[in-house]
C-alpha positions as CSV (number, residue, x, y, z in Angstrom):
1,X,7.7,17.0,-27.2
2,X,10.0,16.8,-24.1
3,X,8.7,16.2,-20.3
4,X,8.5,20.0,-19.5
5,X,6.5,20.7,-22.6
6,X,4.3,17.8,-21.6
7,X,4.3,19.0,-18.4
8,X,3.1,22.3,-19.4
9,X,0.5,21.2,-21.6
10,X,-0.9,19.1,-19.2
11,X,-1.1,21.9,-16.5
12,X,-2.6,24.5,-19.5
13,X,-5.5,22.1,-20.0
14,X,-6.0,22.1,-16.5
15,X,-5.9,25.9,-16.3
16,X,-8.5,25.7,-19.1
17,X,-10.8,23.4,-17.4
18,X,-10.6,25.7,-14.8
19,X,-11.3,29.0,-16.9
20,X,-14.4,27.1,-18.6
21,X,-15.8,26.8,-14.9
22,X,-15.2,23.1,-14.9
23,X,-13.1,23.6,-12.1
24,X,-14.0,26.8,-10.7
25,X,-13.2,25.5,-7.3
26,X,-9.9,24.3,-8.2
27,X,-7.1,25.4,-5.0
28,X,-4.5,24.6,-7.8
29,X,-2.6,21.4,-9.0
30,X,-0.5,18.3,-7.2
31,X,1.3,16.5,-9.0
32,X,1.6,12.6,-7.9
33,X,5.2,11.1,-8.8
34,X,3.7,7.0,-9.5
35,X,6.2,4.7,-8.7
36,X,4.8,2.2,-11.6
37,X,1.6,1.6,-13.5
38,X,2.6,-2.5,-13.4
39,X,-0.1,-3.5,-10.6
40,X,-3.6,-2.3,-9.7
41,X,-2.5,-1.0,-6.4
42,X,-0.9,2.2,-8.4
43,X,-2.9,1.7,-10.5
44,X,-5.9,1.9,-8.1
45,X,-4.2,4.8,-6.3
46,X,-4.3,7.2,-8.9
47,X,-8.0,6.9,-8.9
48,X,-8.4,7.1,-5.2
49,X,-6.0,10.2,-4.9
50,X,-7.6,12.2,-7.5
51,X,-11.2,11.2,-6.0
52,X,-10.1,12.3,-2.8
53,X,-7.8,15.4,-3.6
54,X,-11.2,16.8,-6.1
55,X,-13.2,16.5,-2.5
56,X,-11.2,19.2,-1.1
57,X,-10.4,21.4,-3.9
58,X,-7.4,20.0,-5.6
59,X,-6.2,18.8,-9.5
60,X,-4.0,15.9,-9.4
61,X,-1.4,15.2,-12.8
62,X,0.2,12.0,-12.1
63,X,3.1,11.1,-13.4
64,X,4.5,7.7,-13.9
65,X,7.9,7.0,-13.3
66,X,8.3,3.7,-15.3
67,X,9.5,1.8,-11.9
68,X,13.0,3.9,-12.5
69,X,14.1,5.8,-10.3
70,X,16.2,8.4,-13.1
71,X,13.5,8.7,-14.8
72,X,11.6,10.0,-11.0
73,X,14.5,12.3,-10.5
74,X,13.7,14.0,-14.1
75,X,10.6,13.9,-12.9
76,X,11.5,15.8,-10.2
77,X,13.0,18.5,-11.9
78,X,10.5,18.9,-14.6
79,X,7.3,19.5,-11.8
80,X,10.1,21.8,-9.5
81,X,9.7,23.8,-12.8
82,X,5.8,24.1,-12.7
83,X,5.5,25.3,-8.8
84,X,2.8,23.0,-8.4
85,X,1.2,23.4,-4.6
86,X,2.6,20.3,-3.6
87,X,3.9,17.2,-4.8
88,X,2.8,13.2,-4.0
89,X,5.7,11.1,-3.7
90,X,5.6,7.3,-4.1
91,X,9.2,6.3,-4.3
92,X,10.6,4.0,-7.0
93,X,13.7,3.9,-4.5
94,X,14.3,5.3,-1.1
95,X,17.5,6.5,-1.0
96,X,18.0,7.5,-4.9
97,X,15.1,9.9,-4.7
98,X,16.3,11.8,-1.3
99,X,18.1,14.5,-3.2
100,X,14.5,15.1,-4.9
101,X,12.5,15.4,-1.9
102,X,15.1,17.8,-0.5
103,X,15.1,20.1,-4.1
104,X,11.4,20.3,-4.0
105,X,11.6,21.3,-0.3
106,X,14.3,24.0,-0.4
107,X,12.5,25.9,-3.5
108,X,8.9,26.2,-1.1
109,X,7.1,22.9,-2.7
110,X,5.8,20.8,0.0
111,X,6.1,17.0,-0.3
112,X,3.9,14.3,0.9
113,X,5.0,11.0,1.0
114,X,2.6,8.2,0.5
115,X,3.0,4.9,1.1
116,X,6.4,4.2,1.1
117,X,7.8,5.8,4.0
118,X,11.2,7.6,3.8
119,X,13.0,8.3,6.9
120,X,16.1,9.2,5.6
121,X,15.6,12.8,5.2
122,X,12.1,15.0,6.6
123,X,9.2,15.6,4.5
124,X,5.9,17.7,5.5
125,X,3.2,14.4,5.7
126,X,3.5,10.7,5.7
127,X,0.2,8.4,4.9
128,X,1.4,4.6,5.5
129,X,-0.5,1.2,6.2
130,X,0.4,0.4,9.5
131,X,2.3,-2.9,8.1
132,X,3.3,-4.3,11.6
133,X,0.0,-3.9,12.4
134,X,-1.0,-6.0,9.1
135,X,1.2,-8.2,10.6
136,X,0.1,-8.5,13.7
137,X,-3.3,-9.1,12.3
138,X,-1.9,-12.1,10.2
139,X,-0.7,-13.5,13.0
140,X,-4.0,-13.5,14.6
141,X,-5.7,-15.0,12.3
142,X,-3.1,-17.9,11.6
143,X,-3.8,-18.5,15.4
144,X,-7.5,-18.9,15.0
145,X,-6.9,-21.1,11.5
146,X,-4.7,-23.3,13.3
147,X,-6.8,-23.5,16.4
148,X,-9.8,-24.2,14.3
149,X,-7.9,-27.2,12.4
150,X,-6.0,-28.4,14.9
151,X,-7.9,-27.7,18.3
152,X,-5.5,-25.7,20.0
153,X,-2.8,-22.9,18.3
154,X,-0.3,-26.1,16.8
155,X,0.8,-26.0,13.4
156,X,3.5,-25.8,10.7
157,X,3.3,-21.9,8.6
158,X,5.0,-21.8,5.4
159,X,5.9,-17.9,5.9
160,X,6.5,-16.5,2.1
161,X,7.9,-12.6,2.5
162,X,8.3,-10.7,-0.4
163,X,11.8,-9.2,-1.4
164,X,13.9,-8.8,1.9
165,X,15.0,-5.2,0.9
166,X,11.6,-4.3,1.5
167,X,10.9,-2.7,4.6
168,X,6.9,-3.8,4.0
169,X,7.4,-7.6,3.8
170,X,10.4,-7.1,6.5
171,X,7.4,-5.3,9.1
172,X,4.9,-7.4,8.4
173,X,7.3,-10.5,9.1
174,X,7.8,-9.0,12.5
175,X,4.1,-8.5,13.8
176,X,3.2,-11.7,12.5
177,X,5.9,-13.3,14.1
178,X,5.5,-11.4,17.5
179,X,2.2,-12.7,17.6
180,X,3.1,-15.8,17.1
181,X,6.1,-17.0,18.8
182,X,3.8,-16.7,22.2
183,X,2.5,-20.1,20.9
184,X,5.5,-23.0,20.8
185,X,3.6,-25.3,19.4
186,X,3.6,-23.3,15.8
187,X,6.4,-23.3,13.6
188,X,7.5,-20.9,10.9
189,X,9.6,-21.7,8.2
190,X,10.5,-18.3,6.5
191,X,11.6,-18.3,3.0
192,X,11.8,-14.7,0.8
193,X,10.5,-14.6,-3.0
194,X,13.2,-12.6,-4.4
195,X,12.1,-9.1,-6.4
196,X,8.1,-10.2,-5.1
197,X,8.2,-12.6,-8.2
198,X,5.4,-14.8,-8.3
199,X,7.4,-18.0,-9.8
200,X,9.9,-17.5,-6.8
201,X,7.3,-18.1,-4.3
202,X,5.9,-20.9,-6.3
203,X,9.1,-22.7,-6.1
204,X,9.4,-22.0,-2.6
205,X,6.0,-23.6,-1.8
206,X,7.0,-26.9,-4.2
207,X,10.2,-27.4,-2.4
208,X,9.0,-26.6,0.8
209,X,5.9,-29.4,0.3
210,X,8.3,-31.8,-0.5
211,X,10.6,-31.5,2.9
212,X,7.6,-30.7,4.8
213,X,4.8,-32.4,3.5
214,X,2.7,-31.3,7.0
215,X,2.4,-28.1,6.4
216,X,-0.9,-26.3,7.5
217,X,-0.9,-22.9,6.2
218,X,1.1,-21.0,3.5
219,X,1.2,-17.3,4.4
220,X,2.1,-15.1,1.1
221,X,3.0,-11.2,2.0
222,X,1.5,-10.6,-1.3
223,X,-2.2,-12.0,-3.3
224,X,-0.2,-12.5,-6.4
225,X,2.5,-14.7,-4.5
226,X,-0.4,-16.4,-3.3
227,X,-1.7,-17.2,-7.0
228,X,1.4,-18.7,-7.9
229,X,1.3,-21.0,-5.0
230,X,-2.2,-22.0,-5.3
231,X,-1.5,-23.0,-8.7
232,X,1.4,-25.3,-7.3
233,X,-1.2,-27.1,-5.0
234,X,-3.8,-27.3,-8.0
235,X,-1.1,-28.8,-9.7
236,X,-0.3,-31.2,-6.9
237,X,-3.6,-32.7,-7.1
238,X,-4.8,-30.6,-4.2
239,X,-8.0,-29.5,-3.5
240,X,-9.1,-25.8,-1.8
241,X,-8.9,-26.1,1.7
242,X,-6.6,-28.8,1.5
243,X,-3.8,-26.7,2.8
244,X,-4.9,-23.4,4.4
245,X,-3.5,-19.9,2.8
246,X,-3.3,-16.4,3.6
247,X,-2.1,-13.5,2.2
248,X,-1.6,-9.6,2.8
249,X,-2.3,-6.5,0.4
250,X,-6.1,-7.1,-0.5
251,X,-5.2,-7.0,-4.1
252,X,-8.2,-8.2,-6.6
253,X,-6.7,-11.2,-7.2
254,X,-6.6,-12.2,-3.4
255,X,-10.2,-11.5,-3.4
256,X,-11.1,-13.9,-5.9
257,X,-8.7,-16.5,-4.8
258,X,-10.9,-16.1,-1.3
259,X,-14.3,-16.3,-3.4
260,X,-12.5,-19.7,-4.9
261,X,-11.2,-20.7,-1.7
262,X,-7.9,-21.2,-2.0
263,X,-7.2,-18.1,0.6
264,X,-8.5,-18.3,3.9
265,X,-7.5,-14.4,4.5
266,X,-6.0,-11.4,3.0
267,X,-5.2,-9.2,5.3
268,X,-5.6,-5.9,3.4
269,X,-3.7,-2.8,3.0
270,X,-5.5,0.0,3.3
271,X,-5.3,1.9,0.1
272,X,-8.2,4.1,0.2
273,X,-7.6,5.5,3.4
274,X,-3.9,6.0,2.8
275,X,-5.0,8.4,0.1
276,X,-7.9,9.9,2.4
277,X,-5.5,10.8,4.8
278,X,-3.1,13.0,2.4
279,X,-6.4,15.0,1.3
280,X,-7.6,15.4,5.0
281,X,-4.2,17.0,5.7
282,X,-3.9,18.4,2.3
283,X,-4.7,22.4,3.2
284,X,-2.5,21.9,6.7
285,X,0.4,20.8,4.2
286,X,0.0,23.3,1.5
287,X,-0.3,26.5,3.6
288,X,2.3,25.1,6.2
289,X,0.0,24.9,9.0
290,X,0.8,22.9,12.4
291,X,-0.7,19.1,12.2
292,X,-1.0,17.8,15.4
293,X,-0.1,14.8,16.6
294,X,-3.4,12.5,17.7
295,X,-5.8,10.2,16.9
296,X,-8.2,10.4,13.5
297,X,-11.1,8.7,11.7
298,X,-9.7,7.8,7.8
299,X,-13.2,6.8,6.2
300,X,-14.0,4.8,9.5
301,X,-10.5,3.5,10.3
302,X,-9.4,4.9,13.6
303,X,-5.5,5.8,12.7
304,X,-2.9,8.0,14.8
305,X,-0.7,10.6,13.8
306,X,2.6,11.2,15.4
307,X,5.4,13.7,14.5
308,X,8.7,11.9,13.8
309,X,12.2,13.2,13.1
310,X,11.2,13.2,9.4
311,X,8.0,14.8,10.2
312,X,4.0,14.0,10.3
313,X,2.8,10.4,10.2
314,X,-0.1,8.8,9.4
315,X,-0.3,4.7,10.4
316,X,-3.6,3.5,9.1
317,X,-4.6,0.1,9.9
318,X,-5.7,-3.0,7.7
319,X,-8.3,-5.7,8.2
320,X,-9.0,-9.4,8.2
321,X,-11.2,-10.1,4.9
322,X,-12.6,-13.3,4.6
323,X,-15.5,-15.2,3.0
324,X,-17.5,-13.6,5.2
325,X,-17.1,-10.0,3.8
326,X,-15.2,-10.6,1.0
327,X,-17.4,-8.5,-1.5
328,X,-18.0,-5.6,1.0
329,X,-16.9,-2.2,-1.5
330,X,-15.1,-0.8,1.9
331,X,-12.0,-3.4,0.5
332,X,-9.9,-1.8,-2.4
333,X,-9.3,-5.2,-4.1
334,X,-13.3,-4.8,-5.2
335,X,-12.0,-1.8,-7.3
336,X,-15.5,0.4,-5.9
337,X,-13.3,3.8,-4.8
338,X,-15.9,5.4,-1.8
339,X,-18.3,7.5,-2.7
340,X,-18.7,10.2,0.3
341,X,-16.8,12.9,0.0
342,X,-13.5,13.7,2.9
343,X,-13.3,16.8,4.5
344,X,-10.2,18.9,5.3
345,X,-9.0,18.6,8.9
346,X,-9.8,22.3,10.4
């Protein structure tokens, strides 16, 4: 069977739940374009959109695009096919899929853009984590670790970053490090784990230790990075606490590592809201209604929404989890999606 005809068949049986009063209530279908099933915050987003989008009327399909970014393009042209009331896009790249957006837009399909933000070319909503925010955050908090070890904000970060093509580690380098650098006594050392692999930033943190055996605190712009290293210092003899750590996403992983305490903080992104926010703005989007620009409540997080040159934008902001709240079901890394329902902004 080929990608229209599963396409099809998907959207039938969705029709049919429909017809058998199932979904009585149904507006109609989205489809979500999934960057990559390979990590539980896609994973965990599927489950949060669908939650969220069936609290204001809407079926989601998702679609996952194999982390290739051909295959999303196909993608592309299969749903344009369907007239689906508006498509979800999490992009596998950000330039290869701008001809896609701009396909789906020309034939009267509205696209919402989640998470990975694409300026290039307009679209009619943006939800995003406010990553120099997370940053900025981060940067706090290495400021209070290092105050609370050292008695005043002096210290030696290990700064791990992601891939360096990626505006999310390249943002949350910049808050941190605006926050920061108002403190000379810190340094950062700034090394990138190339294509976010794990053994990368493993090997960073063993040579680094070796040159600069005073290092404080190891901040990892990803929990998995952060797994890798901790193994490292387990393997080094070291003991938790030993050498402070931080990381930024909230995945599950980071969680536990805090519940272990390896990590000091994660700094998490805000998954749950990002996917609040498309549904709150869902209706606006699909009847191609003015959103105005101002500030919101996202399920409790206080987020504003400007109009850019590629159109509506949602910055929601992260938060410091720590042993002290580390198991509250607010966090997406505890895998607990929210219960009460959204409601469409009027």
């Amino acid at each position: 069977m080929n990608r229209l005809l599963r396409l099809a068949a998907a959207t039938a049986l969705t029709l049919g739940l429909a017809a058998s009063g199932a979904l009585a209530q149904s507006k109609g279908t989205i489809y979500y374009l999934v960057p990559t099933l390979l990590d539980e915050f896609q994973t965990g987003s599927i489950d949060a959109i669908e939650k969220f989008m069936g609290d204001v009327g809407y079926e989601v399909t998702s679609l996952d695009a194999q982390n290739r970014s051909d295959l999303q393009l196909n993608q592309v042209d299969d749903v344009l096919n369907l007239a689906p009331k508006a498509v979800i896009l999490a992009a596998v790249d950000f330039d290869a899929i701008k001809p896609g957006i701009e396909k789906l837009r020309a034939a009267g399909i509205p696209v919402m853009i989640f998470d990975r933000q694409i300026t290039s070319t307009p679209s009619d909503f943006t939800s995003v984590a406010g990553t120099v925010e997370i940053g900025h955050i981060a940067g706090d908090e290495a400021i209070r670790l290092l105050t609370e070890k050292n008695g005043s904000p002096k210290g030696k970060v290990l700064q791990i970053l992601g891939d360096p093509g990626d505006p999310y580690t390249l943002d949350i380098q910049k808050g941190f490090e605006e926050k920061v650098s108002a403190h000379p006594e810190i340094t950062v050392i700034t090394q990138a784990a190339m294509q976010w692999e794990a053994t990368n930033a493993g090997n960073i943190a063993q040579d680094q230790l070796l040159t600069n055996p005073d290092i404080d605190l190891i901040f990892n712009h990803a929990a998995h990075l952060s797994v890798a290293v901790a193994a490292v210092l387990e393997a080094q003899g070291k003991k938790p606490g030993d050498i402070m750590m931080m990381s930024s996403n909230g995945a599950p992983v980071g969680l536990d590592l805090i519940r272990k305490g390896w990590l000091n903080v994660e700094v998490e992104q805000p998954m749950y809201a990002q996917a609040a926010a498309l549904a709150m703005f869902a209706d606006k989007v699909v009847n191609k209604q003015e959103i105005e620009a101002g500030t919101y409540d996202v399920i409790g997080l206080t987020s504003e929404l400007t109009i850019e040159s590629w159109g509506p934008n949602i910055k929601i902001p992260g938060a410091a989890i720590t042993a002290d709240n580390v198991d509250d079901p607010k966090f997406w890394g505890n895998l607990q999606p929210p219960t009460t329902p959204v409601a469409a902004v009027e």
